[in-house]
C-alpha positions as CSV (number, residue, x, y, z in Angstrom):
1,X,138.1,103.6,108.5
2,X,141.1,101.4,109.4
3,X,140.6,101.5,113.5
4,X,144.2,99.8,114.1
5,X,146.1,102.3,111.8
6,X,144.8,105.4,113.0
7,X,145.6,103.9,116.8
8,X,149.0,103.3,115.4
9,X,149.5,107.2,114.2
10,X,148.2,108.5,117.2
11,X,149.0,106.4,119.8
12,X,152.4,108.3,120.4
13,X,150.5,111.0,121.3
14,X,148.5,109.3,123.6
15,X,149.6,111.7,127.2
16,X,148.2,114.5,125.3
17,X,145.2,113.9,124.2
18,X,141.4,113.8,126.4
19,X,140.1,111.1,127.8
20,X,137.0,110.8,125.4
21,X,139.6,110.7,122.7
22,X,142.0,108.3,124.3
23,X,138.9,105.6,124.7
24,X,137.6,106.0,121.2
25,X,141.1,104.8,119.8
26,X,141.0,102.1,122.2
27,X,137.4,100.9,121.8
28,X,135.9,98.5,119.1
29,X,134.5,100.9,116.3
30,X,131.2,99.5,116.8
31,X,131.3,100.2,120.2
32,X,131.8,104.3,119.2
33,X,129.2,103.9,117.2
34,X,127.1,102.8,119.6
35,X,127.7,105.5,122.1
36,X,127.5,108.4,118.9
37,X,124.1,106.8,118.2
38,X,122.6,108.7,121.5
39,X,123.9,111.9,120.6
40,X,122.0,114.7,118.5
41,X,123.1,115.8,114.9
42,X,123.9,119.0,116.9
43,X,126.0,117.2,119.6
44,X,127.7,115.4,116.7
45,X,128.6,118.4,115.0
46,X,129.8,119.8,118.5
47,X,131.7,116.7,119.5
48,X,133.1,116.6,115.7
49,X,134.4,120.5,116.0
50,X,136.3,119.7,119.6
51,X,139.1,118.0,118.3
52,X,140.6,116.2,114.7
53,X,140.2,112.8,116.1
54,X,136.7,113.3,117.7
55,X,135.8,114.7,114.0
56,X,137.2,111.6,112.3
57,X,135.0,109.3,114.4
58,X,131.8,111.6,113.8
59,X,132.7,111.2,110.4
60,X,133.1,108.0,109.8
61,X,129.7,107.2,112.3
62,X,127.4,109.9,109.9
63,X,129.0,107.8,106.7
64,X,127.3,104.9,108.3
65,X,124.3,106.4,110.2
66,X,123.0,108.3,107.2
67,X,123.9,106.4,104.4
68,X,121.2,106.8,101.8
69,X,122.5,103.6,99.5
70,X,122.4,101.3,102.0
71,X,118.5,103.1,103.3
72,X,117.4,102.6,99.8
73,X,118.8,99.3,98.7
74,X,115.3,97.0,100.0
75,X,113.6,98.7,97.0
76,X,116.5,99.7,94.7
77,X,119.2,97.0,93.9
78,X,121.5,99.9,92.2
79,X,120.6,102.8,94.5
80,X,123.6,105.0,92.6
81,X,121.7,104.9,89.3
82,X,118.3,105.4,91.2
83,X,120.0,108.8,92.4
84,X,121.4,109.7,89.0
85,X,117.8,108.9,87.8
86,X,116.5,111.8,90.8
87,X,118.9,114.5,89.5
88,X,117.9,113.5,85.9
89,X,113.8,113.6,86.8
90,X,114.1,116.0,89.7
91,X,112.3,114.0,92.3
92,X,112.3,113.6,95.7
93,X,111.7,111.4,98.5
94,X,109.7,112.5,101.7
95,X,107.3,111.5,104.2
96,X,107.4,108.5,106.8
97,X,110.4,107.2,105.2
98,X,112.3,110.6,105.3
99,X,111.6,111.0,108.8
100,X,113.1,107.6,109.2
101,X,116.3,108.7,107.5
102,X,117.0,111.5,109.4
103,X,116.2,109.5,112.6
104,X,118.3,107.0,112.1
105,X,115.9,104.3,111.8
106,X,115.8,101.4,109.2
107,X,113.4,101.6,106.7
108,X,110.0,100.6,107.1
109,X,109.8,98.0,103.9
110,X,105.9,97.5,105.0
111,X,105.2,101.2,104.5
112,X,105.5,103.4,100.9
113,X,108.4,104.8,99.7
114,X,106.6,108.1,98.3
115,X,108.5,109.7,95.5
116,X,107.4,113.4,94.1
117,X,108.2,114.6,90.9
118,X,106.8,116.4,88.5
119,X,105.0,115.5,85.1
120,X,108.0,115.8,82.6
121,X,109.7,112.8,85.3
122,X,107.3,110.9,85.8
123,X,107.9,108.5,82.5
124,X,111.1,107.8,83.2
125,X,110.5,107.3,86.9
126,X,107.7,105.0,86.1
127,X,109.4,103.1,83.3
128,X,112.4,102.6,85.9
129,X,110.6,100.6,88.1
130,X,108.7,98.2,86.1
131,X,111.1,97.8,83.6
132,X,114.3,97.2,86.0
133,X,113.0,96.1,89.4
134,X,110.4,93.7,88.9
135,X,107.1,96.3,90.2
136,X,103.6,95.6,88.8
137,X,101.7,98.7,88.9
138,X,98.3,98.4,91.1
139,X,95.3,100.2,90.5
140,X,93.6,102.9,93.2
141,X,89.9,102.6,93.9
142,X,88.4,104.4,91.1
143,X,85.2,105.4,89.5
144,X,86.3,104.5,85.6
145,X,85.7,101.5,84.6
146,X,88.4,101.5,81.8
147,X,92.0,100.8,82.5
148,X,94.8,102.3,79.9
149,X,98.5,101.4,79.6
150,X,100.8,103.4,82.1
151,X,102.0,105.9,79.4
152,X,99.0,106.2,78.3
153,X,98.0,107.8,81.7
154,X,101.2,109.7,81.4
155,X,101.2,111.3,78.1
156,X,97.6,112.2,78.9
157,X,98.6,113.9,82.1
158,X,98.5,117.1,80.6
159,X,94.9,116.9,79.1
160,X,93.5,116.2,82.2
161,X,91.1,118.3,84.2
162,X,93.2,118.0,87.5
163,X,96.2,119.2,85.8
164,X,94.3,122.3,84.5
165,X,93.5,122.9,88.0
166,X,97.2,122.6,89.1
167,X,96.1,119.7,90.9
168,X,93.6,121.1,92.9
169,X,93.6,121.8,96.8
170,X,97.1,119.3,97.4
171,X,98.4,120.2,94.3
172,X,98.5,116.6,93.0
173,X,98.0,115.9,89.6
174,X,98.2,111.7,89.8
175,X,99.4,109.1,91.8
176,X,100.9,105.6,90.5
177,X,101.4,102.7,92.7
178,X,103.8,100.0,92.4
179,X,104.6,96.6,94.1
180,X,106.8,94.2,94.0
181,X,107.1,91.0,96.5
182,X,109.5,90.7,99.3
183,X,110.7,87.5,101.3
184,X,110.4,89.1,104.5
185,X,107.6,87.9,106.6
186,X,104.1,90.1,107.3
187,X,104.8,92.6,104.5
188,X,104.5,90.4,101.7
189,X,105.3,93.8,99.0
190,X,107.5,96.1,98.7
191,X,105.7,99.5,97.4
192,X,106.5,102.8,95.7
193,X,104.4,105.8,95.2
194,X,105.0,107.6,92.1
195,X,103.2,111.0,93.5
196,X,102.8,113.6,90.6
197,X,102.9,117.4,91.4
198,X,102.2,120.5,89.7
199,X,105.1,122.4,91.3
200,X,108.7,121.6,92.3
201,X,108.6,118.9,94.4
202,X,110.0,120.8,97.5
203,X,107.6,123.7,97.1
204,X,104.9,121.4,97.5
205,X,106.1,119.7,100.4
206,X,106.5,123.2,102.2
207,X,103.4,124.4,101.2
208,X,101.1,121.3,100.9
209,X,102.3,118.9,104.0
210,X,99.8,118.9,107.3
211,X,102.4,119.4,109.4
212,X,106.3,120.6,110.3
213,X,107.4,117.0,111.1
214,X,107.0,115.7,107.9
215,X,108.8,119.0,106.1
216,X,111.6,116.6,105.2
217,X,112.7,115.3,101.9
218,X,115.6,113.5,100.3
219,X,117.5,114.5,96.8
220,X,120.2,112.8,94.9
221,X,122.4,115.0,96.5
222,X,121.4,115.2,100.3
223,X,118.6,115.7,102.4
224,X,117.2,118.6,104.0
225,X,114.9,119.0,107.7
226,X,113.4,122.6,107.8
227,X,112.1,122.2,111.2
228,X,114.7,119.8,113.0
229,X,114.7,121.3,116.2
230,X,111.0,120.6,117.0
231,X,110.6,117.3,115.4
232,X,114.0,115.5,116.4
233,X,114.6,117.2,119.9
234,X,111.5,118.2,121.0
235,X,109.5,115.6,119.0
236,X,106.5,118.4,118.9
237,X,104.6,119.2,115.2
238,X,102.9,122.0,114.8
239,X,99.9,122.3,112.2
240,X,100.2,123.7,109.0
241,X,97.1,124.7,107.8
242,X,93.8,124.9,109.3
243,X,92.6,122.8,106.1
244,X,94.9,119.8,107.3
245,X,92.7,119.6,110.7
246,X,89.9,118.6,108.7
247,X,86.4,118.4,110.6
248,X,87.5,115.9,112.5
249,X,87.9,116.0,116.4
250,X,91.6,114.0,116.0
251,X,92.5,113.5,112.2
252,X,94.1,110.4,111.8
253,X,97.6,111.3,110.9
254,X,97.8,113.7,114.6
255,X,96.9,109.6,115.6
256,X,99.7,108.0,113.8
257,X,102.3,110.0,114.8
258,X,101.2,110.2,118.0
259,X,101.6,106.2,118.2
260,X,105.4,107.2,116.9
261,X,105.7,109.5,120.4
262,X,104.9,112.9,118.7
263,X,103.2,115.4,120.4
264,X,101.1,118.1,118.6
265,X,100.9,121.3,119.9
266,X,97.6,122.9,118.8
267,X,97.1,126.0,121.4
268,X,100.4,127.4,122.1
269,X,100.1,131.1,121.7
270,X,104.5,130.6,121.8
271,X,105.4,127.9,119.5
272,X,108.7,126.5,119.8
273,X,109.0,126.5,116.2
274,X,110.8,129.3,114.8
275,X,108.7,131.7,113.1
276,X,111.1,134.2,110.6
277,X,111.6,134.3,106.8
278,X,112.2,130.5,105.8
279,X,114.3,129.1,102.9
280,X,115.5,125.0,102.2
281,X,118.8,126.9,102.3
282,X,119.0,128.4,105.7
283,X,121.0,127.6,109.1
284,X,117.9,126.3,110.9
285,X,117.6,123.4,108.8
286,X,119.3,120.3,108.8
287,X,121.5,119.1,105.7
288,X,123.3,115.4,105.0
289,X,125.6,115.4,102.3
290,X,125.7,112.3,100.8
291,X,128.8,110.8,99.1
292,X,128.4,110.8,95.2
C-alpha cells in the first residue's frame, strides 16, 4: 500500500475521523505494523470492521503477517508452483510449522516442514523435491537391509502390509525424508517430510493428532485452526485421545510444548474448548485466505 497516497486522499478529512485513525495515516507503516502485531486475529477483525481506513491497515498488515510465499520460500524457491502442486496432489502442511504460521512466527528452518498427502500424490510430491530443489532423500532407521529407488517404494505402496491395514493405529502408510543444505549456521539442512496417509489429509489430522493445538493445517488455498481460541488466546491443549498419553507419566510432546509456553489441561471436568458438532468449515475456526 502506498502510505503517502492514501494520507493524501484522506487527509481532508482529517477533523472527522478518530484518533486511532488519524495516527495510523500519520505513522510510518512499519510502525502500524508493529502495534497490529499485539493484537489477536479477533481484535484485527474487530478493529478492521470499525471503520474503512482501520480495515485498509488490517489488511494490508494480514497481507504481510500471513503471507504463506514469503513463510515457505527457505524451502521452496517458487512457493506459487509449490501451491499449484498442493491443489494438484491434495496435500497439506501441519504441525510445528503450521502453528508457526498462524502465530506469526518465522519459520523454524531447523525443524521439518511435514507435508501429508495421500498415496496417489505422493510421486509427484516426491519427484518435486529432488528433481527441482536440490533434496537428497535420507533413510529412517530400519530393519531391511535392502534399499530400492524412491518410486520403487512408491509404486509398491499399495502392496504393502501397512497399506492393507489403512496404515495402522496413526493411519500412516510411509514416511520419506528429504534434505537439502542451508547456509545458515547450527541447522546445517533444510528438511521435508513427505508423510503418507490413508485418508484425506485433514481427516487424519482431526482424528489422528495428540492434541487440539496442533489441529492446524495449511492448503493451497488457505489455512484453517479448528481450536484457535484455546491454543492462541488461552495457549491451553487439551488431549485427544487417551492412546496419545501413552504409558508414560509426561509424554514428550506435553514436554515440548510446554517449553513453547503451552499448558495442558488434563483434569478439567469444564474444558475451555468448545465441545459441539465440529466441521473444518465452521465459525469457531480460524481461516486465512491467501492471495492466488
Amino acid at each position: 500500500m502506498d502510505h503517502t497516497r492514501v494520507s493524501r486522499r484522506v487527509l481532508p478529512l482529517i477533523r472527522s475521523i478518530s484518533f486511532l485513525e488519524r495516527f495510523l495515516l500519520t505513522s510510518p507503516l512499519k510502525l502500524c505494523h508493529h502495534i497490529l502485531g499485539f493484537l489477536s486475529k479477533p481484535d484485527l477483525v474487530s478493529l478492521g470492521c470499525s471503520s474503512s481506513i482501520c480495515k485498509e491497515f488490517v489488511d494490508v498488515y494480514s497481507r504481510v503477517a500471513w503471507n504463506i510465499d514469503a513463510y515457505l520460500t527457505p524451502w521452496f524457491d517458487d512457493p506459487q508452483i509449490f501451491r499449484s502442486l498442493m491443489a494438484f496432489t491434495g496435500a497439506v502442511i501441519s504441525g510445528s510449522q503450521a502453528l508457526r504460521f498462524f502465530d506469526r512466527l518465522p519459520p523454524d528452518t531447523c525443524r521439518d516442514l511435514d507435508i501429508f498427502v495421500r498415496p496417489a500424490g505422493a510421486m509427484s510430491l516426491c519427484t518435486y523435491l529432488l528433481g527441482r530443489h536440490g533434496y537428497v532423500r535420507t533413510s529412517r532407521p530400519s530393519d531391511i537391509d535392502e534399499t530400492y529407488p524412491i518410486i520403487t517404494d512408491i509404486l509398491s505402496l499399495s502392496s504393502t502390509k501397512r497399506f492393507c491395514r489403512g496404515g495402522g493405529a496413526q493411519g500412516i502408510i510411509a514416511v520419506f525424508d528429504f534434505e537439502k543444505p542451508q547456509p545458515e549456521a547450527g541447522c546445517p539442512n533444510l528438511k521435508v517430510q513427505i508423510i503418507v496417509v490413508a485418508q484425506h489429509p485433514v481427516h487424519h489430522i482431526v482424528y489422528n493428532f495428540h492434541s487440539t493445538i496442533v489441529i492446524n493445517y495449511v492448503t493451497y488455498r488457505e489455512a484453517v485452526s479448528v481450536f484457535p481460541k484455546t491454543t492462541f488466546l488461552k495457549r491451553v491443549g487439551y488431549v485427544t485421545s487417551r492412546r496419545s498419553l501413552g504409558n508414560a507419566p509426561k509424554p514428550s510432546w506435553i514436554v515440548k510444548y510446554e517449553k513453547r509456553g503451552y499448558t495442558f489441561d488434563l483434569h478439567s471436568r469444564h474444558p475451555s474448548v468448545e465441545l459441539a458438532d465440529r466441521s473444518t468449515g465452521d465459525n469457531r475456526c480460524w481461516r486465512i485466505a491467501f492471495d492466488s
